[in-house]
Backbone as a printed PyTorch tensor [residue, N CA C, xyz], in Angstrom:
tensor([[[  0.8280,  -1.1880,   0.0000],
         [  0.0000,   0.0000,   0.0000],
         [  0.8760,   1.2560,   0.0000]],

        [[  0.4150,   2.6150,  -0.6840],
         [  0.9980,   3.4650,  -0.7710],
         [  0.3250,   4.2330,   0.1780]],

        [[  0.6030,   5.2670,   0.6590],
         [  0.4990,   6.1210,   1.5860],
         [ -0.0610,   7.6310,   0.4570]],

        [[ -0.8530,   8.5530,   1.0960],
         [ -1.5800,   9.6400,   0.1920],
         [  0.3680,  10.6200,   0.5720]],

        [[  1.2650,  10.9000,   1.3300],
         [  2.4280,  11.5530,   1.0510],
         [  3.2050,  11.0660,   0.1290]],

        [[  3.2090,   9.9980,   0.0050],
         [  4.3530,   9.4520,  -1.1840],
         [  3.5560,   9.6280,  -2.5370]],

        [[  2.0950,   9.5960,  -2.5370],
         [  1.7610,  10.0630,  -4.3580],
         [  1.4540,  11.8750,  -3.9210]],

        [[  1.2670,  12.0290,  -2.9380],
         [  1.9200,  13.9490,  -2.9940],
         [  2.9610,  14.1640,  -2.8090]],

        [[  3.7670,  13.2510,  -2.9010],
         [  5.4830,  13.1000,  -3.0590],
         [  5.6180,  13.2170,  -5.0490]],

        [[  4.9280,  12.2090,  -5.7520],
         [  5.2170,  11.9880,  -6.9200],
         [  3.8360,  13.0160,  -7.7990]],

        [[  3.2950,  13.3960,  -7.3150],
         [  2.5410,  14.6790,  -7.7580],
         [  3.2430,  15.8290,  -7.7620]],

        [[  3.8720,  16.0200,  -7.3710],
         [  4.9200,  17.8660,  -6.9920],
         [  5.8600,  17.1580,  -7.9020]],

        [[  6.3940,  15.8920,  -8.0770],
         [  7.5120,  15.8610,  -9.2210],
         [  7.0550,  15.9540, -10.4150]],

        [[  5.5570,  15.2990, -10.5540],
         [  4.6510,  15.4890, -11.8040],
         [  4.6640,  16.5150, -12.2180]],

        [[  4.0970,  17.0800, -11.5990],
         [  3.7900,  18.9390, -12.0880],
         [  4.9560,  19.7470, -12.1260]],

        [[  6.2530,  19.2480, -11.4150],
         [  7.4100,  20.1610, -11.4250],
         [  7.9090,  19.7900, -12.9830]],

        [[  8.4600,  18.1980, -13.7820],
         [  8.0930,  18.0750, -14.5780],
         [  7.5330,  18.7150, -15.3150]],

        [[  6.4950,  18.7800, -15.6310],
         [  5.9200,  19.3240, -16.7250],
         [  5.6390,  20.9320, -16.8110]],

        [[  5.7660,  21.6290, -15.7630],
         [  6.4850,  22.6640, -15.6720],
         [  8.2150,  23.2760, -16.3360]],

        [[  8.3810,  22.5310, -16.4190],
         [ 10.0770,  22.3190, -16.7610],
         [ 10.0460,  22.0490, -18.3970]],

        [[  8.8740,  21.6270, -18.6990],
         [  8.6340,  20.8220, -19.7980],
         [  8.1090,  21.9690, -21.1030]],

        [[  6.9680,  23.1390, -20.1340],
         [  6.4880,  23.8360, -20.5450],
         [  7.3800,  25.2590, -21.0650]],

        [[  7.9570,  25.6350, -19.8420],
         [  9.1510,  26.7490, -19.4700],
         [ 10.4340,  26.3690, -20.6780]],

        [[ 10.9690,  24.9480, -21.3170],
         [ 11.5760,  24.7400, -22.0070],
         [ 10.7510,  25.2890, -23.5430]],

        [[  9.9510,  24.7030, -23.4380],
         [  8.7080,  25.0090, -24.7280],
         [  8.8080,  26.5560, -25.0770]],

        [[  8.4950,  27.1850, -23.8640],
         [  8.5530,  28.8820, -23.9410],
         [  9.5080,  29.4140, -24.8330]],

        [[ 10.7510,  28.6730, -23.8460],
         [ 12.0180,  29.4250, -24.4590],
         [ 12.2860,  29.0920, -26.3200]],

        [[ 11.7850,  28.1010, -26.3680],
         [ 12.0910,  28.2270, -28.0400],
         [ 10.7410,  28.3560, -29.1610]],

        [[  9.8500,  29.0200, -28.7720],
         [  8.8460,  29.3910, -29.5810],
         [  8.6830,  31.1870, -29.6780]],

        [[  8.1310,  31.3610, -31.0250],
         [  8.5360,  33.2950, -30.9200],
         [  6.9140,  33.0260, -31.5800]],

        [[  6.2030,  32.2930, -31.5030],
         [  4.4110,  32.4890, -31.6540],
         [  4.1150,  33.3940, -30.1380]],

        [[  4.0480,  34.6720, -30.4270],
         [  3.2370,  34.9580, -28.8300],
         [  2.3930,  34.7510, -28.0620]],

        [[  1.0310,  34.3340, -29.0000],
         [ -0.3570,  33.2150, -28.9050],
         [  0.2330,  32.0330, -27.8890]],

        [[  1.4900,  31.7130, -28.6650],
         [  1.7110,  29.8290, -28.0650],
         [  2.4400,  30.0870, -26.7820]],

        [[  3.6070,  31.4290, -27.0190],
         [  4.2200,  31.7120, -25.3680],
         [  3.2380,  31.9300, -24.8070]],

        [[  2.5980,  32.8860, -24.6130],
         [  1.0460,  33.0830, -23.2620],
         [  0.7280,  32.0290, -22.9800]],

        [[  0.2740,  31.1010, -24.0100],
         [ -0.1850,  29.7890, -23.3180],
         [  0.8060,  28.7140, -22.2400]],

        [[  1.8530,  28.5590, -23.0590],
         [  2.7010,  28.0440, -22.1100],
         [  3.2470,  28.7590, -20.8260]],

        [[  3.4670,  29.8350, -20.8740],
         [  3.7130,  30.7010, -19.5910],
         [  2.3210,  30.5260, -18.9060]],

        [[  1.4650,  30.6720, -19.1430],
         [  0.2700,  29.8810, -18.4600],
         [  0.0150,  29.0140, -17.7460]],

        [[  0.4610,  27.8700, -18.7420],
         [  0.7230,  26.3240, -18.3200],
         [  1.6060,  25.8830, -17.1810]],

        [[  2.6100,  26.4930, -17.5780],
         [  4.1900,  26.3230, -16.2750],
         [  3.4580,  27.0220, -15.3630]],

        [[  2.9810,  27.8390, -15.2690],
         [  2.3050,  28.6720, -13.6140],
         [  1.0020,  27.8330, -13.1140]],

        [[  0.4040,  27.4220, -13.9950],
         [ -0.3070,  26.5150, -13.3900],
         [  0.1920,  25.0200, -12.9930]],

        [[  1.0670,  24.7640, -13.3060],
         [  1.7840,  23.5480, -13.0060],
         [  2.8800,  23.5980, -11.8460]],

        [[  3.1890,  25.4230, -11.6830],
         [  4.0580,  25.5390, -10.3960],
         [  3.2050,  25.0160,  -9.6420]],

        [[  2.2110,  26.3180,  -9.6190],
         [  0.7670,  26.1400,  -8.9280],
         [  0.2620,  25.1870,  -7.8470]],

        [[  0.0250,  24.0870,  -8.6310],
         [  0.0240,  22.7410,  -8.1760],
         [  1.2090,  22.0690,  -7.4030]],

        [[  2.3960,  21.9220,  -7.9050],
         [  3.5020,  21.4130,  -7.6520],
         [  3.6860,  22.1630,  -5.6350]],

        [[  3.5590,  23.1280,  -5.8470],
         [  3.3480,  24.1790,  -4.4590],
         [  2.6060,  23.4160,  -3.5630]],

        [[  1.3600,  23.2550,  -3.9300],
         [  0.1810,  22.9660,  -3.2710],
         [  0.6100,  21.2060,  -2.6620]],

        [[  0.5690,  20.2050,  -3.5230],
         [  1.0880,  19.4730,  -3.4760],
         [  2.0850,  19.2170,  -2.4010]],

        [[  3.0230,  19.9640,  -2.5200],
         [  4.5620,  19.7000,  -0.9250],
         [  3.8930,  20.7990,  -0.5290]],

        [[  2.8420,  21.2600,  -0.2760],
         [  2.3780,  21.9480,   1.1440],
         [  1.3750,  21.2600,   1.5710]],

        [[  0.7330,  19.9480,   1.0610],
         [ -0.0900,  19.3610,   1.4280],
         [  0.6730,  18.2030,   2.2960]],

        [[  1.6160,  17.4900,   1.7740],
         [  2.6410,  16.6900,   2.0560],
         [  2.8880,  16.9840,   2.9790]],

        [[  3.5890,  18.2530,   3.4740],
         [  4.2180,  18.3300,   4.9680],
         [  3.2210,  18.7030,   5.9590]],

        [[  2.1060,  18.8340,   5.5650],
         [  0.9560,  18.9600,   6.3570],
         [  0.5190,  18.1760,   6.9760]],

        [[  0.3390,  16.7480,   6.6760],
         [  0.5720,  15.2300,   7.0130],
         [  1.3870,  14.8850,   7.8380]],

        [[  0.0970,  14.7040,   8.6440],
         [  0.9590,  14.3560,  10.0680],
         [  0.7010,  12.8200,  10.3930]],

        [[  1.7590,  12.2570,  10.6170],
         [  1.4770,  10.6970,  10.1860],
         [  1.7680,  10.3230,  11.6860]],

        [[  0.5020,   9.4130,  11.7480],
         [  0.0600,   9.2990,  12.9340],
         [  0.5660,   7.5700,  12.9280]],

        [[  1.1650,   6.8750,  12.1870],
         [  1.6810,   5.4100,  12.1750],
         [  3.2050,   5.5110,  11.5010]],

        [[  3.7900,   6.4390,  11.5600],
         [  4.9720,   6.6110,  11.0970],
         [  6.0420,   5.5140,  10.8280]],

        [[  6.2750,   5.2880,   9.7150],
         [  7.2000,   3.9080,   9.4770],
         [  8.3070,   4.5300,   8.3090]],

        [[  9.5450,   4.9690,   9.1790],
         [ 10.5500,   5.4340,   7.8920],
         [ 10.6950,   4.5140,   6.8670]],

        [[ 11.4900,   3.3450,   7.3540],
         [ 11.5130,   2.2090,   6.0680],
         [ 10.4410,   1.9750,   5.5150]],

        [[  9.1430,   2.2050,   5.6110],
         [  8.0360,   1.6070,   4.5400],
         [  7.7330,   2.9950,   3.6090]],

        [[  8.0090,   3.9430,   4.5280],
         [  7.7890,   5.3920,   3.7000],
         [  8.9150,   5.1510,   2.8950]],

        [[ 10.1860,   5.0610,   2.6850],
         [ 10.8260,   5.4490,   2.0590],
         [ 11.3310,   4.1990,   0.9430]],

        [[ 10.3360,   3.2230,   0.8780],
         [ 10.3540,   1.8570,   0.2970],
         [  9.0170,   2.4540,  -0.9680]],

        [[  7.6730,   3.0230,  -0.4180],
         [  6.7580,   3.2560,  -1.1150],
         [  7.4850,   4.5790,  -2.0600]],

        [[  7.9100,   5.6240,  -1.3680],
         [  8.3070,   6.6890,  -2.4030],
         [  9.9390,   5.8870,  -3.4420]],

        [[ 10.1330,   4.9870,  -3.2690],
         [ 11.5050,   4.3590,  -4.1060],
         [ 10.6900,   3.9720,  -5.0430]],

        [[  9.4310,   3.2240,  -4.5940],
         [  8.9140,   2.1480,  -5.3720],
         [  7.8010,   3.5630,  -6.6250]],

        [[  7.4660,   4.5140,  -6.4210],
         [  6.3170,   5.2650,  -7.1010],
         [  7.2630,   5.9970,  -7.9090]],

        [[  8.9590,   6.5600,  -7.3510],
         [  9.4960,   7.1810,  -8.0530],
         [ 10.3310,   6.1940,  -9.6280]],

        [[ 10.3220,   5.2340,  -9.0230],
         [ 11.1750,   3.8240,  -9.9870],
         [  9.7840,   4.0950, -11.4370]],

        [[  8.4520,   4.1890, -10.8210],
         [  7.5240,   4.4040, -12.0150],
         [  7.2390,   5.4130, -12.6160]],

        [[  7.6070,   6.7300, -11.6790],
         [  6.8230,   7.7520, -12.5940],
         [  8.6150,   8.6340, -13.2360]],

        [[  9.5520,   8.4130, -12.9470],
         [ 11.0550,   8.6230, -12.8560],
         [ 11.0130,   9.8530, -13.1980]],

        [[ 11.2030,  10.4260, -14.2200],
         [ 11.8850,  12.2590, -14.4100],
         [ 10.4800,  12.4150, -15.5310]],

        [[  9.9050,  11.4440, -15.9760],
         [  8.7390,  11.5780, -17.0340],
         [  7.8450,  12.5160, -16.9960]],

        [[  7.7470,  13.4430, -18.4140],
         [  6.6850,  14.2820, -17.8210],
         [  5.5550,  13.8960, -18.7500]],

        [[  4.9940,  12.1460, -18.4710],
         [  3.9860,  11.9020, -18.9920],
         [  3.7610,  12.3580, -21.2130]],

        [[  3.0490,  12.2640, -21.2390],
         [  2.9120,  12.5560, -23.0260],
         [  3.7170,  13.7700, -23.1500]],

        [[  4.3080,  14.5550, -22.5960],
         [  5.1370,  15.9910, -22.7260],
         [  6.0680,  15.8830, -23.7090]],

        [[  7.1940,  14.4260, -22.8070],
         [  8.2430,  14.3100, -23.0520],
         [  8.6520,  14.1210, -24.7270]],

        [[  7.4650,  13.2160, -25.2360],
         [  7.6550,  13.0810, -26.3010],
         [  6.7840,  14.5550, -27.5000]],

        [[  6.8940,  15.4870, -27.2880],
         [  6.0240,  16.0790, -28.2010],
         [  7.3810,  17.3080, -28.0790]],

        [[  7.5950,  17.5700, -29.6620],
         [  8.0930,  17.9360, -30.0110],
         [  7.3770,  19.9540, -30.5810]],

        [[  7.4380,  20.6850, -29.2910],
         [  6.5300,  21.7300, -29.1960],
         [  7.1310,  22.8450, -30.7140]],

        [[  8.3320,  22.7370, -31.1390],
         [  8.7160,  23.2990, -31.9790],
         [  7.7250,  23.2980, -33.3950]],

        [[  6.6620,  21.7230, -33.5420],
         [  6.4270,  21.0370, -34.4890],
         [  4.7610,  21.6990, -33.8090]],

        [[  4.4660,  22.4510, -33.5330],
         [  2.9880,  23.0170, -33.1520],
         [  2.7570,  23.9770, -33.7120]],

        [[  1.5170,  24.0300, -34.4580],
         [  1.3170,  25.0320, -35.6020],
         [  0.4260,  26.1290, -34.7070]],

        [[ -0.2740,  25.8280, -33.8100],
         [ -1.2400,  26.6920, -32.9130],
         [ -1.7760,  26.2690, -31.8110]],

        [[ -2.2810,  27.3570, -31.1020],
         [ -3.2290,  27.1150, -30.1470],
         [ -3.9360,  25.9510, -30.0640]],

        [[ -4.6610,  25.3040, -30.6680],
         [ -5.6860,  24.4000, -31.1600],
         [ -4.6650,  23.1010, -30.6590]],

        [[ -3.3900,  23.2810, -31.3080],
         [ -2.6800,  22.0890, -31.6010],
         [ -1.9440,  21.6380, -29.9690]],

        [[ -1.5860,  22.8220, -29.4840],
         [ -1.0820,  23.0510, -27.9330],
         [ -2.0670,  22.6660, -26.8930]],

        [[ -3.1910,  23.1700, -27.0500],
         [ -4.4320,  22.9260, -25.7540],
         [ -4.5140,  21.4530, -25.8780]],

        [[ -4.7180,  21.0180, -26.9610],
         [ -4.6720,  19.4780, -27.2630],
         [ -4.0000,  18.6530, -26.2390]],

        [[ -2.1740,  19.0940, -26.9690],
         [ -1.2270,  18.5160, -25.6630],
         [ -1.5780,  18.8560, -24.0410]],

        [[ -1.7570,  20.2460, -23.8640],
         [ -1.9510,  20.1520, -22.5770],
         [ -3.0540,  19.4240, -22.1930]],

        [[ -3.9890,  19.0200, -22.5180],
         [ -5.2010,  18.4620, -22.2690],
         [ -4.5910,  16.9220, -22.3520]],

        [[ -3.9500,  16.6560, -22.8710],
         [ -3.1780,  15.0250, -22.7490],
         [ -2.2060,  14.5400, -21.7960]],

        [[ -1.7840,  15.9920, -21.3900],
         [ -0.9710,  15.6490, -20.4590],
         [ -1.7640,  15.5390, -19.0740]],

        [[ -2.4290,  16.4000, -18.9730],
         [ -3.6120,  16.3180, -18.1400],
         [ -4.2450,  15.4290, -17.4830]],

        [[ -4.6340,  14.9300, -18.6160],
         [ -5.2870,  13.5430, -18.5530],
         [ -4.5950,  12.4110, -18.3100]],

        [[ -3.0140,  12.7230, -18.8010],
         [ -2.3060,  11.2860, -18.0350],
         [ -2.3570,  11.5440, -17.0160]],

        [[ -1.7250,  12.5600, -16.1550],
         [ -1.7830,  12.9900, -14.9190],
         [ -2.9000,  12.6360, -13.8410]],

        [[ -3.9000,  12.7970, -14.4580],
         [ -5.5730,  12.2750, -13.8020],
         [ -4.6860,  10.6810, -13.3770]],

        [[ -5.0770,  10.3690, -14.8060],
         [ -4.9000,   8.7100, -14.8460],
         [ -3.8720,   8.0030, -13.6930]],

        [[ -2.9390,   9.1690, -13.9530],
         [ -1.8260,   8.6430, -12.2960],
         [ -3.0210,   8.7660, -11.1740]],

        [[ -3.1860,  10.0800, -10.7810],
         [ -3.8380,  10.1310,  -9.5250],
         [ -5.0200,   8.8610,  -8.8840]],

        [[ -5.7760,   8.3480, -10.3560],
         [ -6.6360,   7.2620, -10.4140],
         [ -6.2060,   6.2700, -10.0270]],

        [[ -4.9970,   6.0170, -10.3390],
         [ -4.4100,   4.5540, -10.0440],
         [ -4.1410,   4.3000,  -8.7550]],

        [[ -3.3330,   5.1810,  -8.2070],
         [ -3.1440,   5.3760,  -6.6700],
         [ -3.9170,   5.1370,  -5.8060]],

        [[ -5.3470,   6.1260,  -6.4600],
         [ -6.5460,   6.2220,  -5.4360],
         [ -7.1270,   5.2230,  -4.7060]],

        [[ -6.9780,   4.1380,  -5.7330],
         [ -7.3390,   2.6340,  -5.1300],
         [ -6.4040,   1.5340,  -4.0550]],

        [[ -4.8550,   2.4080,  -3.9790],
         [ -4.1910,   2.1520,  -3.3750],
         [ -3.5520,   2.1990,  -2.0330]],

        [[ -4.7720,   3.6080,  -1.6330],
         [ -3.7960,   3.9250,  -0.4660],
         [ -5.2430,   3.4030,   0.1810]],

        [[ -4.7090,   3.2110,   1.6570],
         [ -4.8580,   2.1800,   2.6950],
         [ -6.0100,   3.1680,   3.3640]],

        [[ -5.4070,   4.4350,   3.8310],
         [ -6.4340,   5.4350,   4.7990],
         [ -7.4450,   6.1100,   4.3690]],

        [[ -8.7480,   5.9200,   4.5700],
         [ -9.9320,   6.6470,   3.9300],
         [ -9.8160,   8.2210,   3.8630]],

        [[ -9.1480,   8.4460,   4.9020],
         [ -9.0200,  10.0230,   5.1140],
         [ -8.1200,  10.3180,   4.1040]],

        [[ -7.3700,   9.8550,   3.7090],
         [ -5.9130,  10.0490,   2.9800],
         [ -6.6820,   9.8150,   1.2340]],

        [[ -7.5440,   8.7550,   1.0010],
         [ -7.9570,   8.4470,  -0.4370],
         [ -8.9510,   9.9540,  -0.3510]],

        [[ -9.9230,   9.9510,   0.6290],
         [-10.8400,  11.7540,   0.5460],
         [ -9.8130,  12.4740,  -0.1770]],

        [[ -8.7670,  12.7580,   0.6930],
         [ -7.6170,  13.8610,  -0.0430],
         [ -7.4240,  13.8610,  -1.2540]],

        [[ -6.9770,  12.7520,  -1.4390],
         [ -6.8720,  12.7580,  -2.9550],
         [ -7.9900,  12.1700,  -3.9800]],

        [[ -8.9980,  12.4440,  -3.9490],
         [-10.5250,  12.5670,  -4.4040],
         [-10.4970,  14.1170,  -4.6720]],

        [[-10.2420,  14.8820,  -3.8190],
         [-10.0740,  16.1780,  -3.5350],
         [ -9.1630,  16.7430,  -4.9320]],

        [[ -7.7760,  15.9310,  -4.6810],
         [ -6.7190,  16.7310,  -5.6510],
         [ -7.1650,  15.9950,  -7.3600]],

        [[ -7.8890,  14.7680,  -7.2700],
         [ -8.6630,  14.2710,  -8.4620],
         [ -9.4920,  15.4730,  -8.6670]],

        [[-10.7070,  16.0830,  -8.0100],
         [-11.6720,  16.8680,  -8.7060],
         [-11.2430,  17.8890,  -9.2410]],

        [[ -9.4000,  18.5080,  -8.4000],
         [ -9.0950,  19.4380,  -8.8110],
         [ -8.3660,  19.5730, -10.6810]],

        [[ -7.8420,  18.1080, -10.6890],
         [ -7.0350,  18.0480, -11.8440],
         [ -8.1660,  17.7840, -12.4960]],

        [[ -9.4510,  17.6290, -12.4850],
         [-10.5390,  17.4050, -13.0590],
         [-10.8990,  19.0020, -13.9330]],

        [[-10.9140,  19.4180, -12.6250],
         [-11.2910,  21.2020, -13.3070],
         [-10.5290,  21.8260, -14.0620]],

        [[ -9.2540,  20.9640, -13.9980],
         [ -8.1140,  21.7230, -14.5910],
         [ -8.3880,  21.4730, -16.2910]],

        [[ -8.3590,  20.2300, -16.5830],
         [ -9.0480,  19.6670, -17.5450],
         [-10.3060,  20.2320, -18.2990]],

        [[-11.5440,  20.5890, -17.3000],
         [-12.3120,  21.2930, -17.7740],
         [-12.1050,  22.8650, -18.0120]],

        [[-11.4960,  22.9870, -17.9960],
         [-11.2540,  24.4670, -17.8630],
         [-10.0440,  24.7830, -19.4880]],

        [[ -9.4150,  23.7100, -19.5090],
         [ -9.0170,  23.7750, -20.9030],
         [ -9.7060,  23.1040, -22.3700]],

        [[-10.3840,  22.4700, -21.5350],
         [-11.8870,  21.6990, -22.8950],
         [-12.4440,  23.2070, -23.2280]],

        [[-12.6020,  23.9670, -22.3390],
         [-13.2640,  25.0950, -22.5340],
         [-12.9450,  26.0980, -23.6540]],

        [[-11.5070,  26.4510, -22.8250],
         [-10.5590,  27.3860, -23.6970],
         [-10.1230,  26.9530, -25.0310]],

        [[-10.4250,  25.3950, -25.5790],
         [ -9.6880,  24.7560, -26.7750],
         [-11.1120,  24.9610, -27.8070]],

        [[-11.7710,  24.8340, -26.7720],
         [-13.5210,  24.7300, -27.7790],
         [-13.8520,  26.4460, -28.1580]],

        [[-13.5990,  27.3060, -27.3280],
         [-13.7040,  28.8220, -27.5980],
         [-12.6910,  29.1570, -28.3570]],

        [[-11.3780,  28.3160, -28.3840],
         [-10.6230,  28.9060, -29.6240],
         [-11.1620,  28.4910, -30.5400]],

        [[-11.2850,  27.2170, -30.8540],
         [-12.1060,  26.4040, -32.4140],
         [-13.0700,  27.0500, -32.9830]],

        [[-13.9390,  27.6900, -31.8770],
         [-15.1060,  28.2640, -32.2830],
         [-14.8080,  29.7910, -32.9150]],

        [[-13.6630,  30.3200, -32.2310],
         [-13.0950,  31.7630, -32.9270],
         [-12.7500,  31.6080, -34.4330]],

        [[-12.6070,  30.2550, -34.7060],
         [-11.4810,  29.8690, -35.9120],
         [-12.6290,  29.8980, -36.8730]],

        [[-13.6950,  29.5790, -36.3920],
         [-15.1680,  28.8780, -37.7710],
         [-15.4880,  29.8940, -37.6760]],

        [[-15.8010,  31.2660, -37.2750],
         [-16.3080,  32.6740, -37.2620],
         [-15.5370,  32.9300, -38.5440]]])
């Protein structure tokens, strides 16, 4: 069983990741449309990453086991390693627009969910799976909130 600190252990690397991922993206695109968006993206991915190791040390672990803590975060980091999920492979230079970018972020997104999902079924403490139900609805909104912005650009485009 994993513990809800060790996947808000590998959530703050997630989002730091793909933050890193985005901020690289920035630096070599001169579309100003596509920088805003990504300067966007990386702040919302600090954002999180923040929230995340302030949730973590907030956790006050009331069954404290160093060796199993530090066996579960070996074992989550061995899977999710420096990856920033579908990021890594997308080649942002090769993005013609907006349209084409919200896409990716919306994929990355969604892997990201898909981590949090997997976990959810994993950790042991009800109070601890609530939490992260919690940081699920949030990466949920996050998601919706760019379905939004990708569908109001599309829709600018058919005008």
């Amino acid at each position: 069983m994993f513990s809800l600190r060790d996947v808000l252990d590998m959530a703050a690397k997630i989002e730091r990741n793909g933050e890193q991922v985005y901020r690289q993206a920035l630096a070599r695109t001169e579309d100003p449309e596509l920088a805003e968006m990504l300067a966007w993206m990386a702040e919302q991915e600090a954002r999180h990453a923040d929230y995340f190791e302030e949730q973590r040390l907030g956790l006050i672990g009331e069954e404290d086991n160093i060796l199993l803590e530090e066996l579960g975060r070996l074992m989550l980091e061995s899977i999710v390693g420096n990856r920033g999920f579908s990021l890594e492979d997308v080649d942002f230079s090769q993005i013609a627009d907006v349209d084409q970018l919200l896409q990716v972020m919306i994929n990355f997104e969604m892997d990201t969910l898909e981590f949090y999902h997997l976990f959810h079924t994993m950790i042991g403490n009800e109070r601890e799976r609530r939490q992260l139900g919690r940081i699920i609805a949030d990466e949920e909104e996050h998601i919706l909130k760019l379905l939004t912005c990708r569908d109001k650009n599309l829709a600018c485009h058919k005008s």
